[in-house]
C-alpha positions in Angstrom: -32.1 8.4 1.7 -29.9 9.8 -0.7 -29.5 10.1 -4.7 -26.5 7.5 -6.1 -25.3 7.2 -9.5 -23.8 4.1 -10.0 -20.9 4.4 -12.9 -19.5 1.0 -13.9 -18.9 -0.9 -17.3 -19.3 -3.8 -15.7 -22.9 -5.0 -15.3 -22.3 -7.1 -12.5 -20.7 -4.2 -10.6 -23.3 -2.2 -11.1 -25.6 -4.8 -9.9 -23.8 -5.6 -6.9 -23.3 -1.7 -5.4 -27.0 -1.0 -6.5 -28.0 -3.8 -4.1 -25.9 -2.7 -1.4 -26.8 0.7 -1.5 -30.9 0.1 -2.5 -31.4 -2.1 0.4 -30.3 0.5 2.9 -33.2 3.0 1.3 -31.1 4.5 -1.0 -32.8 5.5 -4.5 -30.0 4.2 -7.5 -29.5 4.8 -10.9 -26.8 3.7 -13.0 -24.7 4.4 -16.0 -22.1 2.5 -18.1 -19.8 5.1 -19.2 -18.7 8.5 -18.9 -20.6 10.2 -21.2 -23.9 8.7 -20.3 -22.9 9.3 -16.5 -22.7 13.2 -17.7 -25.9 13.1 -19.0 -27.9 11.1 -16.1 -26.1 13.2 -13.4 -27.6 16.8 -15.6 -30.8 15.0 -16.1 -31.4 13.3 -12.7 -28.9 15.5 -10.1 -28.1 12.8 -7.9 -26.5 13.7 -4.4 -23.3 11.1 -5.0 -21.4 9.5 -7.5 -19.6 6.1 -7.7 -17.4 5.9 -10.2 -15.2 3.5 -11.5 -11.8 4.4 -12.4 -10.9 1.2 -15.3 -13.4 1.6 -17.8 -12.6 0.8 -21.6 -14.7 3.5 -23.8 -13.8 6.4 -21.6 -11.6 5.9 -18.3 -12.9 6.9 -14.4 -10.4 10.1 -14.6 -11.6 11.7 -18.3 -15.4 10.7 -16.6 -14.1 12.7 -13.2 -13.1 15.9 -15.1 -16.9 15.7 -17.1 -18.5 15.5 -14.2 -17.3 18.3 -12.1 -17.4 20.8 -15.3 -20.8 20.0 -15.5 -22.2 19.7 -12.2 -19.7 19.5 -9.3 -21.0 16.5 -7.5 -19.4 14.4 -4.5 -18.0 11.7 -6.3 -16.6 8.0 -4.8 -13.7 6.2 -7.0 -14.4 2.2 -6.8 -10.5 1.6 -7.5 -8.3 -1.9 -7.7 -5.5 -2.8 -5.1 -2.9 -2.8 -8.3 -0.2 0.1 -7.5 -1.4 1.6 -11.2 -5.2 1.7 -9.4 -3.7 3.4 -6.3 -1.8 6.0 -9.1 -4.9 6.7 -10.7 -7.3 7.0 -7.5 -4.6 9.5 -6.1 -5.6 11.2 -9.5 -8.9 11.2 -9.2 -8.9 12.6 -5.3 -6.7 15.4 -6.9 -8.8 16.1 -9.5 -12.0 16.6 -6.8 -13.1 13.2 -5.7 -14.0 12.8 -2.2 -13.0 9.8 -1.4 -12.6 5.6 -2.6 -13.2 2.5 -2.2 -11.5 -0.6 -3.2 -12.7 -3.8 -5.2 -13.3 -6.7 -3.6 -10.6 -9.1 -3.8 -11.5 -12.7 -5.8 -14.9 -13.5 -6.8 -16.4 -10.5 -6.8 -20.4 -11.5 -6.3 -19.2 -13.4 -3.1 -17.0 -11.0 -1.8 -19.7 -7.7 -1.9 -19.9 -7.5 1.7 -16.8 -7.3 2.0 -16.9 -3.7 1.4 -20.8 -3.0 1.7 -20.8 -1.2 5.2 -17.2 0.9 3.8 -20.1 1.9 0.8 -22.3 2.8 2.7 -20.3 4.3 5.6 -18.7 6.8 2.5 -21.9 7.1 0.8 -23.0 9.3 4.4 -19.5 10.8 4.4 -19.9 12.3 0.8 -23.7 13.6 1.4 -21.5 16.2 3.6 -18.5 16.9 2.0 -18.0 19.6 -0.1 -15.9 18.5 -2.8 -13.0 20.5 -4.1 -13.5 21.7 -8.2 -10.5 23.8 -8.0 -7.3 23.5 -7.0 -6.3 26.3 -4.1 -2.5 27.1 -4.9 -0.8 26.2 -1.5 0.8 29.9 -0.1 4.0 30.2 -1.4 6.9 30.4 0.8 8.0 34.1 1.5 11.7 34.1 1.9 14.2 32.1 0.1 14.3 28.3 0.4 17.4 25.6 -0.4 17.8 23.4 -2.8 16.2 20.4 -1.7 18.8 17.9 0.2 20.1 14.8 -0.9 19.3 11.5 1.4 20.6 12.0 4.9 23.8 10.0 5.7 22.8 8.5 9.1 25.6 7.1 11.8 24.6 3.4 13.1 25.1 4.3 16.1 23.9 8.2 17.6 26.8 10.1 18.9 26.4 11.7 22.6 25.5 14.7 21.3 23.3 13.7 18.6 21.0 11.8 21.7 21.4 15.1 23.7 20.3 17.1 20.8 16.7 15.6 19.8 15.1 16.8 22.7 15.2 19.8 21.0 13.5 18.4 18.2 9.9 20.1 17.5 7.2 18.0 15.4 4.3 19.1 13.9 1.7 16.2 13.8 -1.0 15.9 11.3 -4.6 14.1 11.4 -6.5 14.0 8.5 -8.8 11.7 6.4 -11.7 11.9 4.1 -10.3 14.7 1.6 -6.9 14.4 2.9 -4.9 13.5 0.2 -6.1 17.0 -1.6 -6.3 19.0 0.9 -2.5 18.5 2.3 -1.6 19.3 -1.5 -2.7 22.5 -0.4 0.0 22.6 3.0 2.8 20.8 2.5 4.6 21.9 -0.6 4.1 25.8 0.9 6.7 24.4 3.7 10.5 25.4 2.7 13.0 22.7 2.5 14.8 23.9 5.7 11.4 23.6 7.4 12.6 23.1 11.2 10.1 20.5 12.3 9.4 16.8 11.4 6.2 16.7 10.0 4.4 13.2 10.6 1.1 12.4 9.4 -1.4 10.2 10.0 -4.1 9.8 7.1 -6.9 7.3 7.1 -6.0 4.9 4.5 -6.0 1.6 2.8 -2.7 -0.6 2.7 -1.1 -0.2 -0.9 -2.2 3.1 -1.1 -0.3 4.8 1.4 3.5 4.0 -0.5 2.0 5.4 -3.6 0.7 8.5 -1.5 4.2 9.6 -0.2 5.8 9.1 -3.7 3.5 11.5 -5.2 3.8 14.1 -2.1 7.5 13.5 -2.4 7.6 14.7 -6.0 5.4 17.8 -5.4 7.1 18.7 -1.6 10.6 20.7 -1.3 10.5 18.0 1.9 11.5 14.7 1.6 8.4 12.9 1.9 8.6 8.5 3.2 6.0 6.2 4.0 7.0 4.9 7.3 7.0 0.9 7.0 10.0 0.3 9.0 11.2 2.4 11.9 12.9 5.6 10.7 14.8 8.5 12.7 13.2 11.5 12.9 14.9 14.3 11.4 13.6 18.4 10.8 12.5 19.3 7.2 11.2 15.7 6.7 7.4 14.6 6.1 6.9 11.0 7.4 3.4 9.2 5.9 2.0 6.4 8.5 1.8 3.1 6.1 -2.1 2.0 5.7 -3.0 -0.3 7.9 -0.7 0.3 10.9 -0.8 2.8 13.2 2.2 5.2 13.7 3.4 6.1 16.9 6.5 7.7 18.2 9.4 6.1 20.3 13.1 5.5 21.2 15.8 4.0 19.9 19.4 4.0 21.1 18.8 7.7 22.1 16.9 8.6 19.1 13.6 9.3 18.4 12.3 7.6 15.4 8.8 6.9 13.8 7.6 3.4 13.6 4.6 1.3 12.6 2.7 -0.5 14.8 -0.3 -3.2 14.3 -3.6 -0.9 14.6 -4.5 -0.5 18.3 -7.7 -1.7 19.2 -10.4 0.5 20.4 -9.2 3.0 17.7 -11.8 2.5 14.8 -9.4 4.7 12.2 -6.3 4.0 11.2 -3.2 5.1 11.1 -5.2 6.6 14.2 -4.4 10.8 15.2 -4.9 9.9 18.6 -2.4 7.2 19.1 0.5 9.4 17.1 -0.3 12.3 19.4 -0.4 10.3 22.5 2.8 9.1 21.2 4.3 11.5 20.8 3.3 13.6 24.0 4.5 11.1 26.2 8.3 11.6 24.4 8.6 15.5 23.8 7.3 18.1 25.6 4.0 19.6 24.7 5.4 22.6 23.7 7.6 21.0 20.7 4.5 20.0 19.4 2.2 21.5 17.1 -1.0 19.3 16.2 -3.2 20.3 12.9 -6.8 18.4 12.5 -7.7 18.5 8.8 -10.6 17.6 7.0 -12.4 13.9 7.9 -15.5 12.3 9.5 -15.7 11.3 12.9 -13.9 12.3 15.8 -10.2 10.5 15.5 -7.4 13.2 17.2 -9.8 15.5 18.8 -9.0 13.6 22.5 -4.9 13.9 21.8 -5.2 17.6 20.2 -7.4 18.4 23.2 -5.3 17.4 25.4 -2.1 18.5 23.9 -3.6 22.3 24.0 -4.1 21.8 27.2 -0.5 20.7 28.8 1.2 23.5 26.3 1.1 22.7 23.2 -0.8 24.4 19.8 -3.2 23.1 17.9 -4.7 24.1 14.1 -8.3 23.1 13.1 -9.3 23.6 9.6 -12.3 25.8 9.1 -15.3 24.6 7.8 -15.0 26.9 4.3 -12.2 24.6 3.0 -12.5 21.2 4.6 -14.0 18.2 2.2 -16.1 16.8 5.9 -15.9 19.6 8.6 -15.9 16.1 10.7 -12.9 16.0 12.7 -11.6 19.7 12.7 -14.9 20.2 14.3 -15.4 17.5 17.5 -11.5 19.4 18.0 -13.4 22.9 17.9 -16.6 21.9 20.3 -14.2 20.0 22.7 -11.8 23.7 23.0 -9.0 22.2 21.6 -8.4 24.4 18.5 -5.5 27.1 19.4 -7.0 28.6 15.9 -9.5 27.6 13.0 -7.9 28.5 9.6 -8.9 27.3 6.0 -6.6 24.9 4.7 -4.2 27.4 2.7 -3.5 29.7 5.6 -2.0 26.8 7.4 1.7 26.5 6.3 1.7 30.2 7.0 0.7 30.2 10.4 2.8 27.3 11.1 5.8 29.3 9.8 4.9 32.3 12.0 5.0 30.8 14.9 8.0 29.1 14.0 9.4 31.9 13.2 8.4 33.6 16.7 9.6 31.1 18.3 13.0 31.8 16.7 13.2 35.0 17.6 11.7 34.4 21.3 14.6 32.2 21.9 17.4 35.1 20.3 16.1 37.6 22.8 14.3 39.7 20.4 10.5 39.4 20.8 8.3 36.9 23.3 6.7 34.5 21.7 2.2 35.0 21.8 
């Protein structure tokens, strides 16, 4: 049983997610707006937070920033499906919350269990994490970078040796969900422009959340950063976003290798699911082009792939459990020996560049790669 403070101008709200959340044994209090939220939450120390982000005295974002000056708390948005709702819960993750939920759609008293077991499913998420107060400066890059490059002009149709060429295309593939958003803030803007890799990654997320996602990663990476909704070649020095509710995978298209969306797979409970993107992408590149990193998230999506990726060749990064939101997924990667190393979050776009970097040098005769 766990402590919830239920933060909502709307009475009805605040009925409905008490309800949910008192019939599974939880103990509820609630508060209307920020500054009475601030005061029950010093007063009563509840273990999580719902929090609406549209509220008319004092907005979910203002409340956010109270909240984790006064007592850092793991804190759930209740956000709309509007693209100004996805903005603003992108925000709030930023700003330290763990994690969101979305309204129900139409009327909203029939529609509650919609989303119940989601509330309840994060509700046990957050009683682990360990949310973020701060912001860890991503390591900045040591040696000079470009300026960032304008939109690729691509052929319609691949030249010979363009086709030849991507096999020598290296990918670093990312799994990541509860605490995602925040915690690749702290990665991928540390990555140069002329980064030699396509990044791809696969975060657990909503539709209409993921488009808004890659904008704001766009804006704060020297990488282009796209949502992939449509198949799109893969090229080094780009970051490609799965779209929410698809899967991404890797394939071929007239000789290229390109990312694509897919309807969700079944038997894969998370999407856009780490182990269908891996598995993807093993069975078109060699291991060894391959780099997987398992970031913070519950349950145990990726560790499979990433395990067996390590195995055939290829590395593999686990976040350690002193940075990551829910020690979750970097962990089942850990206990199954798939981690080629455990590293806190902001270590990562280092060691990524170092063995880049070896690998350079390994293949100019200079030094053998370890």
């Amino acid at each position: 049983m766990a402590k919830v403070l239920v933060v909502d101008d709307s009475a009805l709200m605040r009925r409905l997610i008490t309800g949910v959340l008192n019939e599974a044994g939880h103990d509820t209090r609630t508060a209307n707006n920020g500054t009475e939220a601030v005061e029950t939450l010093v007063e009563w120390q509840p273990d999580v937070v719902t929090l609406d982000i549209n509220m008319p005295r004092m907005d979910g974002l203002t409340a956010l920033s109270l909240i984790m000056a006064a007592r850092p708390t793991p804190v759930i948005m209740v956000s709309s499906l509007t693209e100004e709702g996805a903005l603003a819960t992108l925000e709030a993750l930023a700003l330290g919350a763990v994690d969101f939920i979305t309204k129900p759609g139409g009327t909203i008293s029939l529609s509650i269990d919609d989303i119940a077991q989601q509330l309840l499913s994060k509700v046990r998420a957050a009683l682990r994490a360990h949310p973020k107060t701060r912001h860890t400066p991503a390591e900045p890059v040591r040696h000079p970078t470009p300026a960032r490059p304008g939109p690729a002009v691509r052929p319609s149709a691949p030249s010979a040796a363009h086709s030849a060429g991507r096999h020598e295309l290296s990918l670093v593939v990312v799994g990541v969900s509860t605490g995602g958003p925040r915690t690749l803030e702290d990665i991928l803007p540390a990555l140069p422009a002329d980064f030699p890799c396509a990044v791809l990654v696969a975060q657990h997320m909503p539709p209409n959340f993921t488009d808004a996602f890659a904008r704001r990663m766009d804006r704060l990476c020297a990488m282009p950063v796209t949502e992939v909704n449509t198949p799109r070649p893969l090229e080094p020095g780009h970051v490609y976003i799965g779209q929410g509710g698809t899967d991404m995978i890797v394939m071929e298209r007239l000789g290229r290798l390109v990312a694509a969306p897919k309807p969700e797979t079944p038997g894969h409970p998370w999407h856009p699911s780490v182990d269908v993107l891996v598995n993807s992408a093993m069975r078109h590149l060699p291991p060894s082009q391959i780099t997987g990193v398992q970031l913070t998230g519950m349950g145990d999506d990726g560790a499979k792939a990433m395990t067996e990726l390590k195995r055939r060749g290829g590395r593999t990064i686990a976040e350690a459990e002193s940075t990551a939101v829910v020690f979750g997924m970097p962990q089942e990667l850990i206990e199954a020996g798939g981690a080629s190393v455990v590293l806190p979050c902001h270590q990562i776009a280092r060691q990524l560049l170092g063995w880049l970097h070896r690998k350079e040098r390994t293949r100019d005769g200079i030094a053998k790669s370890h």
